[in-house]
Structures are given as C-alpha cells and as structure tokens.
C-alpha positions, 0 to 999 in steps of 0.5 A: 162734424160729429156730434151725438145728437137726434174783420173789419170791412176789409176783412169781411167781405168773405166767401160764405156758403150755401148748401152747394158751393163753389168758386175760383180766384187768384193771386195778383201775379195770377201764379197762385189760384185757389178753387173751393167747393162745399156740398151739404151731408145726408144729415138732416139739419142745415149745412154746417161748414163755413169757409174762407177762400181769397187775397187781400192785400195789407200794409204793401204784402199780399195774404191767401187766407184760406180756412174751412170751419165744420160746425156742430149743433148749428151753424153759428159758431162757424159762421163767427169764425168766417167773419172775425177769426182772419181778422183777429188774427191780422189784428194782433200787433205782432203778427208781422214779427212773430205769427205763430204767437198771433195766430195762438192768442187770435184763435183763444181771443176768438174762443172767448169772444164765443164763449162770452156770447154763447147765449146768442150763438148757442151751444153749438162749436166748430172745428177749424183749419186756416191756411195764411200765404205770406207774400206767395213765399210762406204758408202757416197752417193752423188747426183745431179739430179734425179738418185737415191740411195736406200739401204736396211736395214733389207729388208727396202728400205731407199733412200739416195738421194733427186731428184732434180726436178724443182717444190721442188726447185722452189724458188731457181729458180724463186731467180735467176730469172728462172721459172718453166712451167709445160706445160699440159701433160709434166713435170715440166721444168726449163726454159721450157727446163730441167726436173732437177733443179740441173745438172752438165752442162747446161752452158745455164742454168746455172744461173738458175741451182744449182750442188751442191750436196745432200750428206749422210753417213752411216754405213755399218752394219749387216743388211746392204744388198744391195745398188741400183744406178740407173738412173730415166728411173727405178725409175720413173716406180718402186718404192723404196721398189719394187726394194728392193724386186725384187733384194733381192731374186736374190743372182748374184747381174748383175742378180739382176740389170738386173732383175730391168731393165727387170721390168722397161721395161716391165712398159715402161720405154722408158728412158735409164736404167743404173743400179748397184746393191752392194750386201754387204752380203750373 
C-alpha cells in the first residue's frame, strides 16, 4: 500500500505471514483448494500485508474465508484485521439471513474498534479484501481499498471489486472537506498523503476517509473456475484477464498464486505482493 512517506479461538487460529509466504488447503469434500503466497516489496520497511486463507466449519455449514489486508505506515493495523475482522463478522446475529448487512456493520465495528485504540496501533491503516464461500455454493466478496478480487467465469475474468482510488472518489473527499493532489510524476493522493480514498485506519485522515465497504455476491456454478485475491503490488502491473490465463493452466493452485507473483516481479512490481488463488473445480 502507497503511503508518501521517507475471533474467538475458533476464529483465530489464522495463517499469518512473514517476509515469504506460502501455503495450500482444501475444502472438506476436497472439490475446492486454495494456494496463497506473499512475498515482501523493495521498500525499506517490514512487510505490510496480512492475509487469511482456510475453512472452518459453524453451526453445521462449511466457510472458506479468504482475505488479503495491505497495510501502511506499519503493519499493525492489517495484523488486527487478520485476527478479529472474520470473526466480527461471523459474530454479527444476522449474518446467516442477511450477509450483506453483517459484512457493512463488522467492517464500520472493526473501524472503530481501530480507531479507538489507534494509541497502541499507530496511525498507520490498511486496505482489505475478504472472500466468504458459503457451503461451497455462494461467495460474498467485499472490499475497501485497491486490493482486488477477480473470478473467472468460462475463462473470463470478471472483477468483483471497485478500487477505491482518490480521483473516482473525488467528491466525496473534497464534501468533507479534503483535496486530492496529483503532484507531477506520483499518484493521485488524499491529503497529499494516502493513495487510497476508502481504508480501515488512518485516524488522521479519517474525516476525510470512507471504510465502508463495496460488497458482491455470486453463485458458484459450473462454470465457476477460479477466485483471485490480491493486493495492488500485482494488479498494478498484471491485468485482470492476464492473471486468469496465467493461473488457469496451472492446476496446484500455491503454484498458481506464486506464478502471479513471479510475473508481477519480473514487470517490477516493488510493492508487497500477497496473493490467494481458490480453485473451485478441476
């Protein structure tokens, strides 16, 4: 993430992260596997991005929960989104009858739960982008931020997030009475500071900041291949449709997310790069 600068028990037990990362797991029926990799930017400060990659079985269904947290100023925040942001949603009374509602009210709880303790996590902040697969039959993907979450469908990408970036939500920056600078040879900024317009965090910034999240649901169907999370250190250098092709030919799908990554370095992404490839087929 760019910043201009120099659950319960059951819940908890989450995949963290170190500077190179990477793992694999499967669904019960073992029809659904997932592979993750995360490899540390060129920046010199620790890596930043967070993820969650695993199932866990409640109340007799079956969840993947899958979500990648890309941090800035420090890694604290993404690291209190890794352990408590999945189970602040699972903990919301109506999530079994109306998801989208608990995913919006866990993701505003969890800001300021953030924002409330910001003298011990800092004012750093973090993007997000967390997939939930319902019983193998129904995936919600939410985001705030610029990480991504792209499926494919039939061999066709289909992106189920919205970056959140500084210039597209202009207005509501400037309506509460922010700016956008686009100083020359750099990107669009909020304040001047963050290359994001929406983030968990940034109490700073906050007035100025939205973390409400974009969420999307779909049907998992026949010709429902595979679901890409990543943060932006691949997305701003591979396109949508490119990392479809290069992680449909590989079948492993750790294999897969570490291929996506491999690519984005060689184009020179000097970001941390986290990456989750779910293969639901095949």
């Amino acid at each position: 993430m760019d910043w201009l600068c120099c659950f319960n028990s059951s819940y908890s037990q989450l995949v963290g992260r170190s500077s190179s990362n990477s793992g694999k797991g499967k669904g019960h029926e073992g029809l659904i596997k997932y592979g993750f990799s995360l490899v540390k930017g060129k920046a010199n400060h620790p890596m930043e991005d967070y993820h969650v990659a695993k199932f866990i079985h409640i109340q007799g269904h079956e969840l993947g929960l899958f979500a990648i947290y890309d941090g800035h100023l420090g890694d604290t925040v993404p690291a209190f989104l890794q352990k408590h942001l999945f189970s602040n949603i699972l903990k919301e009374e109506n999530f079994w009858v109306d998801p989208n509602r608990a995913i919006a009210k866990a993701y505003e709880r969890t800001d300021q739960a953030i924002l409330s303790q910001s003298a011990d996590l800092g004012r750093g902040g973090s993007t997000a982008v967390t997939a939930i697969l319902i019983n193998g039959q129904r995936l919600w993907v939410a985001n705030v931020g610029d990480s991504r979450a792209v499926l494919s469908r039939g061999g066709q990408a289909l992106q189920m997030t919205i970056d959140h970036e500084p210039n597209t939500e202009r207005g509501s920056i400037e309506n509460k009475g922010g700016f956008v600078s686009n100083m020359p040879g750099d990107v669009p900024r909020v304040n001047g500071q963050l290359a994001v317009s929406r983030a968990f965090g940034d109490k700073s910034l906050k007035t100025h900041l939205r973390s409400d999240p974009d969420i999307q649901n779909v049907d998992v169907d026949n010709s429902t291949e595979l679901l890409i999370l990543a943060s932006d250190g691949l997305w701003k250098v591979v396109a949508n449709q490119e990392a479809v092709d290069i992680a449909r030919k590989i079948k492993d799908p750790q294999k897969a997310a570490k291929q996506l990554i491999v690519e984005a370095v060689k184009r020179e992404s000097k970001d941390d790069i986290s990456c989750i490839v779910v293969r639901f087929r095949g």
